[in-house]
C-alpha positions in Angstrom: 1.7 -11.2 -10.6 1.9 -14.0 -8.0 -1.2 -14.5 -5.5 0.5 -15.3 -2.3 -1.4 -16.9 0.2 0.0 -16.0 3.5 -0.8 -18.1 6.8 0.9 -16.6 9.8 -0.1 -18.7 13.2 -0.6 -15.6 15.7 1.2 -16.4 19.0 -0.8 -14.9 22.3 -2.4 -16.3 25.1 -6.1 -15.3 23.7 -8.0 -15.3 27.4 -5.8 -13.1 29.0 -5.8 -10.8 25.9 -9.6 -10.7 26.2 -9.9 -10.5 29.8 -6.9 -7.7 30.6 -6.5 -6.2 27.3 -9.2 -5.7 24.7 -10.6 -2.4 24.6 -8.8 -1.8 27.8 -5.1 -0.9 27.3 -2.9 -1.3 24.3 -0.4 -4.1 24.2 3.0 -4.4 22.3 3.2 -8.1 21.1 6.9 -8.3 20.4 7.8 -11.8 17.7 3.6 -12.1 17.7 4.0 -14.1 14.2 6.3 -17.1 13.6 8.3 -17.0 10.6 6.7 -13.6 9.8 8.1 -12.0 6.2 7.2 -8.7 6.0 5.7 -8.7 1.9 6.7 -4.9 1.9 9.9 -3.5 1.7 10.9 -0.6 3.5 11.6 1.9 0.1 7.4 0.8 -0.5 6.3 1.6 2.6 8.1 4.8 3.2 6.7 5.4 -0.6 3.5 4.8 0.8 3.7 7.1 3.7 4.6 10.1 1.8 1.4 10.0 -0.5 -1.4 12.2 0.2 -4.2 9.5 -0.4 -2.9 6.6 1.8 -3.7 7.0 5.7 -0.3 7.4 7.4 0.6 7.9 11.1 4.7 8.4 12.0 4.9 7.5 16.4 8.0 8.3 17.6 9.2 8.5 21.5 11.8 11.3 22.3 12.9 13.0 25.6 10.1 10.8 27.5 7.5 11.8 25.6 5.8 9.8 22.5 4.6 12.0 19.4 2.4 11.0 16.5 2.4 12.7 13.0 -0.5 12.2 10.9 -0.8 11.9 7.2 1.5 12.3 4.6 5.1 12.6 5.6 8.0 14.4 4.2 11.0 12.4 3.4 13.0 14.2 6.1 10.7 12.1 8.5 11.5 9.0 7.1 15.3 9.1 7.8 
């Protein structure tokens, strides 16, 4: 197996993020890394997701109203 070294530069404005967001609200940080390649594929993580070991949250927003599922989830979720 390949060790990978991954360097991703992390694109935010790091005072305001101190001053109006940390610890304070959450914040969606749309395109945060340049050139970002996710190293897991989709088939892994939803793998992932339905083991019983491995910490696993599903959020999804419906009707205007967000949901979270916590721990291992069916693959009936997943779809």
């Amino acid at each position: 197996m390949q060790n990978k070294i991954i360097n991703h530069q992390f694109n935010i404005n790091w005072p305001d993020f101190i001053k109006n967001y940390w610890q304070k609200r959450p914040l969606l940080i749309k395109q945060g890394f340049t050139n970002f390649i996710d190293p897991t594929s989709a088939n892994d993580l939803a793998g992932l997701a339905m083991e019983d070991d491995v910490d696993s949250r599903l959020i999804s927003y419906q009707d205007g109203s967000w949901n979270v599922t916590h721990g291992s989830s069916s693959s009936s979720y997943l779809i």
